[in-house]
Structure formats: structure tokens, C-alpha cells
C-alpha positions in Angstrom: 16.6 52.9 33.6 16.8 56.3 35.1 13.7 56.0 37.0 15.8 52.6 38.9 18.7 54.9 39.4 16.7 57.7 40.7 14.7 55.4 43.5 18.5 53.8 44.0 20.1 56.9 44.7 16.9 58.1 46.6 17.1 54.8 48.9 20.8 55.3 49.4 20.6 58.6 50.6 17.4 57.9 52.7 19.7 55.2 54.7 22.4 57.6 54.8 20.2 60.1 56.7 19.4 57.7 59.5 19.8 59.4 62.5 22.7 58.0 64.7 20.6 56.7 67.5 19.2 54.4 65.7 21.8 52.7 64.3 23.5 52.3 68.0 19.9 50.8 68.9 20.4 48.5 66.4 24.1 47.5 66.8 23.0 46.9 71.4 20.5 44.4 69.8 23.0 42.2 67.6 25.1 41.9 70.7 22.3 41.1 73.0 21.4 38.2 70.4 24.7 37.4 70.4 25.7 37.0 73.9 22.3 35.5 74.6 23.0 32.9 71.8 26.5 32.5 73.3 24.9 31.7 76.6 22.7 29.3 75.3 25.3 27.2 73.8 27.6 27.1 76.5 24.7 25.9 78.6 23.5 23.3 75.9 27.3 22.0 76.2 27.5 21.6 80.0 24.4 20.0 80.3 25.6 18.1 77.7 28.9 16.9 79.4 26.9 16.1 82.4 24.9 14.0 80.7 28.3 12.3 79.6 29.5 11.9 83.0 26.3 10.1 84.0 26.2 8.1 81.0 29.5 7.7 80.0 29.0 7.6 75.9 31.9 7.4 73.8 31.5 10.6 72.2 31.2 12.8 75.0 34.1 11.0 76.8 36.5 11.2 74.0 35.2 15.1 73.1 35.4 15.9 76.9 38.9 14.2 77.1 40.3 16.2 73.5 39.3 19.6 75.0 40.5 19.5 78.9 44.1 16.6 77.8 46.3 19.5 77.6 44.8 21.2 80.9 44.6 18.2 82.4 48.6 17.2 81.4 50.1 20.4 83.0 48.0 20.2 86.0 49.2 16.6 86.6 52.3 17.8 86.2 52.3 20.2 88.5 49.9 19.1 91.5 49.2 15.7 92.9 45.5 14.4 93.3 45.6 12.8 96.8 44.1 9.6 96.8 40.9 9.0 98.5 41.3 7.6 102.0 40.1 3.4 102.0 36.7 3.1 103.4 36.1 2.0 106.8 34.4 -1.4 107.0 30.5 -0.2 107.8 29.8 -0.5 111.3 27.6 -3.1 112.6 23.9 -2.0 113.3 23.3 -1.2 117.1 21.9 -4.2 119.3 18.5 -2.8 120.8 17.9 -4.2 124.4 16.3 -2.8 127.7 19.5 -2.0 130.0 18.2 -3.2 133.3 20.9 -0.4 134.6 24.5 1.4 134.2 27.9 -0.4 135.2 30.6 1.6 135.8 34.0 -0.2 136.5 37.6 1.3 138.0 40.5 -1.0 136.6 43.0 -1.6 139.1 46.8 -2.9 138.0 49.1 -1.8 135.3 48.5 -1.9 130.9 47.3 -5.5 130.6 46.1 -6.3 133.6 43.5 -3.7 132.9 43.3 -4.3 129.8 42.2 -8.1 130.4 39.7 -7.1 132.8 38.2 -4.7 130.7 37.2 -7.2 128.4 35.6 -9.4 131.3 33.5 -6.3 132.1 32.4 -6.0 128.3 30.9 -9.9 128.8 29.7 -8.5 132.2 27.8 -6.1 130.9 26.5 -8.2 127.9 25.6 -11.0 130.3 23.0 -9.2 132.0 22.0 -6.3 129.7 23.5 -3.4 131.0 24.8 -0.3 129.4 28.5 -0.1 130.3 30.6 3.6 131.1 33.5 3.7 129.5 36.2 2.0 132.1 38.2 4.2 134.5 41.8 3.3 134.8 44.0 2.7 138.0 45.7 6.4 138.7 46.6 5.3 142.6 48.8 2.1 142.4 53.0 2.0 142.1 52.6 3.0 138.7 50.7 6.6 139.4 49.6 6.9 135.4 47.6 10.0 135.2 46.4 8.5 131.7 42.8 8.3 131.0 41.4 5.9 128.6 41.3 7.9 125.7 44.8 8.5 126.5 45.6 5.0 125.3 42.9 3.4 123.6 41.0 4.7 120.7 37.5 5.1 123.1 35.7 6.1 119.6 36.5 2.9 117.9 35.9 1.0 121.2 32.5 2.2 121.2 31.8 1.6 117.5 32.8 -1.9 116.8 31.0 -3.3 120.0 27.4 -1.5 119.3 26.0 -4.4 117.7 26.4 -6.5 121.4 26.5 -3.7 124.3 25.7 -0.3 124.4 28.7 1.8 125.9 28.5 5.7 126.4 31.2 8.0 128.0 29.6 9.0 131.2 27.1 8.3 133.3 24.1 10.4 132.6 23.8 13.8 135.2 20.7 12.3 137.2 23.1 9.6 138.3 26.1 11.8 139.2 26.8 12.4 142.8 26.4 16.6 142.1 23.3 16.0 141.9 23.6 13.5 145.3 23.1 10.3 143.4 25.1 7.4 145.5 25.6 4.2 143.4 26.5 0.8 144.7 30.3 0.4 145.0 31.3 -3.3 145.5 34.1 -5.6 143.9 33.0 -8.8 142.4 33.9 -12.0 143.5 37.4 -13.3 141.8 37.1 -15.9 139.6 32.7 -15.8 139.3 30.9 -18.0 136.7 27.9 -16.8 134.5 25.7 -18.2 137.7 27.1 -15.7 140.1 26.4 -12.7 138.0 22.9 -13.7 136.9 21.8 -14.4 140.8 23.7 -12.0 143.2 24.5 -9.6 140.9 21.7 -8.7 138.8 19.2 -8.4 141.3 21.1 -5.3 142.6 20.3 -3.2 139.7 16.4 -3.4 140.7 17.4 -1.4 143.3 20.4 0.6 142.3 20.4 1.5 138.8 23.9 2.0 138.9 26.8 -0.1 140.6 29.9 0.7 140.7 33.0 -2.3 140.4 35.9 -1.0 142.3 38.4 -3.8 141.6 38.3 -5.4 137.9 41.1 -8.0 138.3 40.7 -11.4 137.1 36.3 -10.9 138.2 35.1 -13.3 135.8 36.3 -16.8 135.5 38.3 -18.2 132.2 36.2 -21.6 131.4 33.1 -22.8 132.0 31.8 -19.3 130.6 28.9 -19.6 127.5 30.9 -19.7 123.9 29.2 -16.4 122.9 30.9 -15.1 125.9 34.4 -15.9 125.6 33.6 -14.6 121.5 32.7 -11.2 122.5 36.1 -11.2 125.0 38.5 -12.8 122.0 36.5 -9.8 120.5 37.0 -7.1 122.5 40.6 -7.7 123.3 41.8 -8.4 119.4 39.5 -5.6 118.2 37.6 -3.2 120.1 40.8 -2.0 122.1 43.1 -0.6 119.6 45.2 1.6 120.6 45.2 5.8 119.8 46.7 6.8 116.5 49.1 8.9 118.8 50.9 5.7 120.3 50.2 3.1 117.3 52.5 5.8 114.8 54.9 5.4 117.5 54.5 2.0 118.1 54.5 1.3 114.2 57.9 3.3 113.8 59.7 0.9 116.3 58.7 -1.7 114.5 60.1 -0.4 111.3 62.9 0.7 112.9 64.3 -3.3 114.3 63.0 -5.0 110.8 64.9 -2.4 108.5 67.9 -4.1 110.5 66.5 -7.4 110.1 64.4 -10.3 112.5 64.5 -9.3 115.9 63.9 -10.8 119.3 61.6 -9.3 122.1 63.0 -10.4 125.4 60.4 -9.5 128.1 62.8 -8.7 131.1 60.1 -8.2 133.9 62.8 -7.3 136.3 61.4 -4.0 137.4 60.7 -2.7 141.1 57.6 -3.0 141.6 57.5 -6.8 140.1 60.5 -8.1 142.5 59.3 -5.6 145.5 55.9 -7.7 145.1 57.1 -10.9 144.0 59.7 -10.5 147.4 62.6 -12.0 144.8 65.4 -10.9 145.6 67.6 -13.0 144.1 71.3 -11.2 143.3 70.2 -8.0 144.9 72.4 -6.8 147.5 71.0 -6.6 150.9 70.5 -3.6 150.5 67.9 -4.0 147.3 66.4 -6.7 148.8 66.0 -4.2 152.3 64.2 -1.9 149.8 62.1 -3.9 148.3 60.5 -5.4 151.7 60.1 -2.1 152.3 58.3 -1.0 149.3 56.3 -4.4 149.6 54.8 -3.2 153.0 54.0 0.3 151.9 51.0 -1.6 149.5 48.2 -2.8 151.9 46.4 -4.7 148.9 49.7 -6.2 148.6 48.3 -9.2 150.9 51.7 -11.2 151.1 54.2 -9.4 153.1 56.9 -12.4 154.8 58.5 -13.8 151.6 61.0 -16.5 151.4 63.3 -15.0 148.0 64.8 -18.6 147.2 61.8 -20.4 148.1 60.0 -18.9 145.9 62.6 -19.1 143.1 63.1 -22.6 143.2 59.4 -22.9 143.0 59.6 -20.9 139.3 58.2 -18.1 140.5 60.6 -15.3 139.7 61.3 -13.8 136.8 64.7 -14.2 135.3 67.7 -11.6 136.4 69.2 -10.5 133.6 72.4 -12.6 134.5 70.0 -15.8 133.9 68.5 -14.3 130.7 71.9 -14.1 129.2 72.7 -17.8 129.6 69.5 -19.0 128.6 69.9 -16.7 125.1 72.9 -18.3 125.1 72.1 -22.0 125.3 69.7 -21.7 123.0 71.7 -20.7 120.0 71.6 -16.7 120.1 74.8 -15.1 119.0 76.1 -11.8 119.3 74.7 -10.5 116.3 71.2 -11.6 117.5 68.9 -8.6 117.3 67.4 -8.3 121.2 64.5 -5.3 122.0 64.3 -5.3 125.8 60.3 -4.8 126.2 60.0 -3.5 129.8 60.6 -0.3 132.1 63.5 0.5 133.8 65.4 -2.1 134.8 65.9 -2.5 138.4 69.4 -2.4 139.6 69.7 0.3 136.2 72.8 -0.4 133.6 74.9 -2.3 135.9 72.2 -5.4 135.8 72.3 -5.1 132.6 76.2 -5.3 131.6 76.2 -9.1 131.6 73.5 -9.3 128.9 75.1 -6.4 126.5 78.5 -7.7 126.8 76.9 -11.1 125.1 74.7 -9.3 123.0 75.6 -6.5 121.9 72.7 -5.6 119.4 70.5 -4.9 122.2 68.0 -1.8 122.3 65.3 0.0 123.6 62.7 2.2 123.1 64.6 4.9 124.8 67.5 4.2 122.1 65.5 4.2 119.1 63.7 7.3 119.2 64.5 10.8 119.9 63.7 12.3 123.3 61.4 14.6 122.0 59.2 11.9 120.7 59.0 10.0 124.0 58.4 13.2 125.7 54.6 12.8 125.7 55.1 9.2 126.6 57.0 10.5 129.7 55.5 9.5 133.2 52.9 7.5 131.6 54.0 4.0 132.2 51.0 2.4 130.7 51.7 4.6 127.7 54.8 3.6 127.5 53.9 -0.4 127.9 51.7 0.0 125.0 54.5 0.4 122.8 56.4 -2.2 124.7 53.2 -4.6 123.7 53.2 -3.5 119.9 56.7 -4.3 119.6 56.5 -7.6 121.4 53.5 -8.8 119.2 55.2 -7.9 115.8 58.8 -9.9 116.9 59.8 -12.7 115.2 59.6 -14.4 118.4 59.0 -13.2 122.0 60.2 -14.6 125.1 58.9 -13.2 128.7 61.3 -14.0 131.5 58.0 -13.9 133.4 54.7 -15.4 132.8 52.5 -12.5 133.7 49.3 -10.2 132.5 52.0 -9.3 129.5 52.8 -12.3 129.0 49.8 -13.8 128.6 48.5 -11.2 126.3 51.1 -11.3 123.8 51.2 -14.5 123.3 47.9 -14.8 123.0 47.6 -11.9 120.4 50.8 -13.3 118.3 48.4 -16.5 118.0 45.4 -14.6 116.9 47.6 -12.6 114.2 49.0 -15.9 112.9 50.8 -18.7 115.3 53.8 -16.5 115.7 56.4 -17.8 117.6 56.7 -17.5 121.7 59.2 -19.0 123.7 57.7 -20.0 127.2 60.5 -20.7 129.4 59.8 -23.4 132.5 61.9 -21.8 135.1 61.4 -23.8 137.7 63.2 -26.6 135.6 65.8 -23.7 134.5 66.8 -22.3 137.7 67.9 -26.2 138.9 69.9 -26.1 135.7 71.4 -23.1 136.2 72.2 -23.6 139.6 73.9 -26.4 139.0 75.8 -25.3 136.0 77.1 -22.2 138.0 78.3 -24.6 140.9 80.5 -26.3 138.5 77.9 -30.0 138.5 76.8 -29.2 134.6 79.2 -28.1 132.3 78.1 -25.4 129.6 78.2 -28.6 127.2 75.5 -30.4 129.2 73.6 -27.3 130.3 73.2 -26.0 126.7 71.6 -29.2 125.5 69.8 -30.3 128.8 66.4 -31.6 127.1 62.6 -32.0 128.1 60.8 -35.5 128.1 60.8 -34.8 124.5 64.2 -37.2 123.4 65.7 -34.4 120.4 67.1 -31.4 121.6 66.3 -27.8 121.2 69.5 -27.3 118.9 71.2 -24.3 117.7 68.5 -21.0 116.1 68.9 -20.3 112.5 68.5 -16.6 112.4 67.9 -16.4 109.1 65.1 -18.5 108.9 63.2 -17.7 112.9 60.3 -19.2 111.4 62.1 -22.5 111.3 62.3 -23.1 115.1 61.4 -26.9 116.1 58.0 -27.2 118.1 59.5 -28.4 121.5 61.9 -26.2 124.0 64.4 -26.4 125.8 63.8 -26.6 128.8 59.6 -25.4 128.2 57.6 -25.1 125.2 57.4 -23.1 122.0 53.6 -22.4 121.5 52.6 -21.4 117.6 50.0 -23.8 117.6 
């Protein structure tokens, strides 16, 4: 027994006499296995919750979920995830063809007549293969817009969703610029040309010159008698392809919101601006004056090819647009009150306010763009009458229902994109039939009575609008049609 207490002692005091540098040696290697071992979990856990992710098994869900739910609850509270933006539709795989050359086109007119012939120049260039430069737009005529077409259309998008039928590119490529003393073919193409004309006087050119240039755009190709596939890729190109920029559709979009927060509204298209009555040569309740100003302005346009204009001949004929006098009492026959809602979709009126006193003292809810928004948001839009037009055209084709007091490039595509977005109501107005009416009524033949419910062949009457059901409005008008169908 004292021999075990002796070694004891003897082993006690033999630890006890370990020098201190080992036992600090020893201590650096229990916390090097440690963190080692610590790192090695940690790692075995996240590759564990990765694994989770991937595979989604209840355990390592619901032990993910119990450790990060109270992180996870004051973050939310606190910060808001942004959802993610919706996916864009994937765009259609390019069409791969031989371009048998460039074609390079300067639109000539104002928003929609370009417009329209854009999309003639998009079947163009699909017709016969070619590889088509982004259109120019008119900066020369009455209207003087300095905008380029990425000022108004989204050129990107444009680009995009017609790859998979013609291959469009910004610009020309350097070798064919005139720097470098390239001179391309500049011709305008026949008015009104079929598919034939195109394939046999036209493509042949570009076996010589590898670029043409068209220098006029309006109305070039014909609107029937033109391949199905054709007339597709031009429903195609003007419903689709030309959207406008993001820039002018927030604008555009606002207006809209704007009207329907006060509920339906009407969009009256009062094409009673300059440059229509100056070319038009109506004059029709101008002073002499006006109507010495606007022959004036007519002959100051060459390309303006009619010059000696009868004003009343051609009204009676239906081919003015409406004063604003004559818009009043057509609004009025056909059942619009004074609390009718009436957006006035055009530029500046000519003849200013005054022409315009007979229409607001009727209807007093109308507006414009111009009283809608603040200046500084139409400050960009300033000078840039196809800018401004655009928004005119969104707010036109999102109306309850539209009526043009003329039945021009606007018009036309309006109504025709209120049909493609769903049959929405237009009001085409026959004014040759009107302006006999009105005629007479003002001349004391018709009363209001008779003038209000004069009729077409049809044998029921137009009757009263019930504003608070627009999309109620009978299929036949007075005294012209409603199209919807």
C-alpha cells in the first residue's frame, strides 16, 4: 500500500514538473482540433442544406425553415422582396435568307401616315428578300419634327418581334455609306403597286445597286389584291412590331387613367388644324382673312399638287372635316349631354379658343392633353408634333368610342386598331349627308326636332346615348355607320 502511494505521489509530482511549454503546446492542439472539427461541421451542414434546396426533403425544409423563421420574420418586416419582373414572351428564331440587297426608305407625312407606310415597306422588304434600314422619318414637311424613330417607336422591339420574317439593322453598313462615295439608287415607287410591280421593275435593280433608296413611302403598295401572308406580316407589324417608347406609352397610359378615373369618355378627332384646311383649301367659317392665309400656306408646299380650290365645293362633296361649330350639333343630335366626357385628340386648333367656344359652352367636360398634365411633363413632348400625336392615338384607341370629324391616316388607324383590340366602338360620320342636314337645319328648312332624328336607309333611328352603358350603342348611325364589327 505504501509502495502505490509512493509511485502516486511520484507520478503527481512528475506531471507537476512539466515544463510550461509543453503544456501551451498541448492546449494550441485542442483548439486546432477544435476549430478544425467546428469547420467541418459547418461545412457538412451547408452542403447539407444545399442538398435540401435541390431536393426539397421534408426534413431539411422544415429544419432550414425553424432556424432562419425568426431572421426571416424581421427581415420581412422590415424590407420588401421586389418581385421578379414577368418574362418576355421568347422571341421568335431569325428567318435565314440571302438578302438580294439593302432598302432604305424616308417616310414622308405626319405620325400615321408614316406609320402605315412603314408597314408597307416591312412587306416590301419581305416580298423580295431584302434586309430593310430602319425607316427615316419626314423632318422637312409643315410639321418640321426633328424626331427620329427611336424617338417614338421602341426600334429594339421593332427589330425583335419581326426577325423571324425580315431581317432589319440600324444602318446601312460603312461600304455603302456615301463617306466612303457609295451612291445608292434614290427613286419613289409607284402609288398604289401590286406584288407584280415589285417582283419585275423593282427587284431587278438590286442586281445592280445593292442599295436603293425610296424617297416617298406614302400609300406605295396597294391595299387588296396583295398575297394573304402579306397583308399578315402588315396587320403584324402595325398591331405589334411598332409600339411605341416606354417614354411616351407612361405618358400615354397616364392620360388614359386620368379620363377613366372620371368615368367613359369620348375621343372626338377634331382634324381642324392648319395644315389640314390650308391643304384641304376648306375654308368653311374662316374669315377672309383665314381662308387668305391658308391659300397662301397651300402654295408655299410644291408637293401640295392642288393649288385652285373651290371651299364649298368641296364641302358639299364630304370632303372637309367638321368645324368645331358642326361637331357641336352633331354631339348634340346624337344624345351627348353636358356631362358627356369629350378628349379633343388633335393639335392646336385653328382659329385657337375662339373656335372652340361653341363646343365648350355645350360641353363643358371637355379636355386635352395640354389640361391634364403638367407642363413639365409635356415639355419633352414640346415641338414634336408626331410625339405629341402618339399620345393623341393612345388615347383615341382606349375611348369608349371615337369619332374623327375626318376620315384620314388617323382615322383609319384607330379604328382599325380599336377592332384588332376588341370591336370597340367608332363612330364614322358620312358628312356629305351631314353637311346637307345641317345646312338646312341652320337655314331654318329642318327643325332641331327633325334634324336630330334624320335617319339612314336603315328605318329605326339612331336614338338618344346611354352613357352609362357606351357599349350599348345600336349598330347603325345617324347619319353613317358605327363599325364594331
Amino acid at each position: 500500500m505504501d509502495v502505490r502511494s509512493e509511485n502516486s505521489s511520484i507520478q503527481v509530482v512528475r506531471w507537476g514538473k512539466l515544463p510550461g511549454q509543453v503544456i501551451q503546446r498541448t492546449r494550441l492542439q485542442v483548439w486546432f482540433i477544435r476549430v478544425c472539427s467546428s469547420i467541418l461541421i459547418w461545412t457538412c451542414l451547408v452542403q447539407l442544406l444545399t442538398i435540401s434546396e435541390l431536393w426539397h426533403p421534408k426534413f431539411f425544409t422544415g429544419f432550414f425553415n425553424s432556424v432562419n423563421v425568426s431572421t426571416r420574420l424581421s427581415t420581412e418586416a422590415t424590407t420588401t422582396v421586389p418581385m421578379p419582373p414577368p418574362q418576355l414572351p421568347p422571341l421568335p428564331p431569325p428567318r435565314n435568307y440571302t438578302s438580294n440587297g439593302f432598302l432604305k426608305v424616308s417616310c414622308n407625312g405626319g405620325l400615321n401616315q408614316m406609320r402605315a407606310a412603314i408597314c408597307d415597306m416591312v412587306a416590301v422588304a419581305r416580298l423580295l428578300n431584302l434586309t430593310l434600314i430602319v425607316p427615316e422619318l419626314d423632318k422637312t414637311s409643315f410639321w418640321a419634327d426633328p424626331s427620329d424613330f427611336e424617338d417614338i417607336f421602341n426600334v429594339g422591339h421593332f427589330i425583335d418581334s419581326l426577325r423571324d420574317e425580315v431581317r432589319i439593322v440600324k444602318r446601312l453598313p460603312k461600304i455603302f455609306s456615301r463617306k466612303y462615295g457609295y451612291q445608292p439608287l434614290e427613286m419613289p415607287p409607284v402609288s398604289w403597286s401590286s406584288e407584280k410591280y415589285y417582283l419585275e421593275q423593282i427587284l431587278p435593280l438590286f442586281s445592280k445597286h445593292k442599295v436603293i433608296h425610296f424617297n416617298r413611302t406614302d400609300t406605295r403598295l396597294a391595299n387588296n389584291g396583295i398575297p394573304s401572308h402579306l397583308q399578315n406580316l402588315r396587320c403584324r407589324a402595325n398591331f405589334q412590331a411598332l409600339k411605341f417608347t416606354p417614354s411616351i406609352e407612361a405618358l400615354g397610359n397616364k392620360l388614359v387613367h386620368l379620363l377613366q378615373e372620371k368615368g367613359p369618355f369620348l375621343a372626338l378627332h377634331l382634324r381642324y388644324e392648319m395644315d389640314m384646311l390650308a391643304f384641304s383649301g376648306c375654308t368653311h367659317g374662316c374669315t377672309i382673312e383665314e381662308a387668305e392665309e391658308l391659300r397662301r400656306l397651300r402654295y408655299a408646299f410644291p408637293w401640295w399638287r392642288e393649288k385652285d380650290i373651290v371651299s364649298e365645293e368641296r364641302r358639299s362633296q364630304g370632303l372637309c372635316p367638321l368645324t368645331p361649330e358642326e361637331a357641336t350639333l352633331v354631339l348634340q343630335a346624337l344624345g351627348f349631354d353636358q356631362n358627356t366626357q369629350i378628349y379633343i385628340a388633335s393639335g392646336e386648333i385653328y382659329g385657337s379658343e375662339k373656335r372652340l367656344a361653341a363646343l365648350r359652352a355645350t360641353f363643358p367636360q371637355i379636355v386635352k392633353k395640354e389640361m391634364l398634365l403638367d407642363p413639365e411633363e409635356l415639355r419633352q413632348f414640346q415641338n414634336h408634333s408626331s410625339q405629341m400625336a402618339a399620345l393623341d392615338f393612345m388615347v383615341s384607341v382606349a375611348s369608349n368610342i371615337f369619332i374623327p370629324s375626318y376620315d384620314g391616316n388617323m382615322a383609319k388607324l384607330v379604328e382599325g386598331h380599336r377592332r384588332y383590340l376588341g370591336f370597340k366602338k367608332t363612330i364614322q360620320l358620312n358628312r356629305r349627308k351631314l353637311v346637307e342636314l345641317i345646312d338646312l337645319h341652320q337655314n331654318g328648312t329642318l327643325s332641331w326636332d327633325e334634324f336630330s332624328n334624320a335617319k339612314m336607309k336603315t328605318p329605326a333611328p339612331f336614338g338618344s346615348v346611354d352613357k352609362d352603358n357606351w357599349t350599348q350603342l345600336p349598330m347603325f348611325m345617324w347619319p353613317g355607320t358605327i363599325s364594331e364589327e
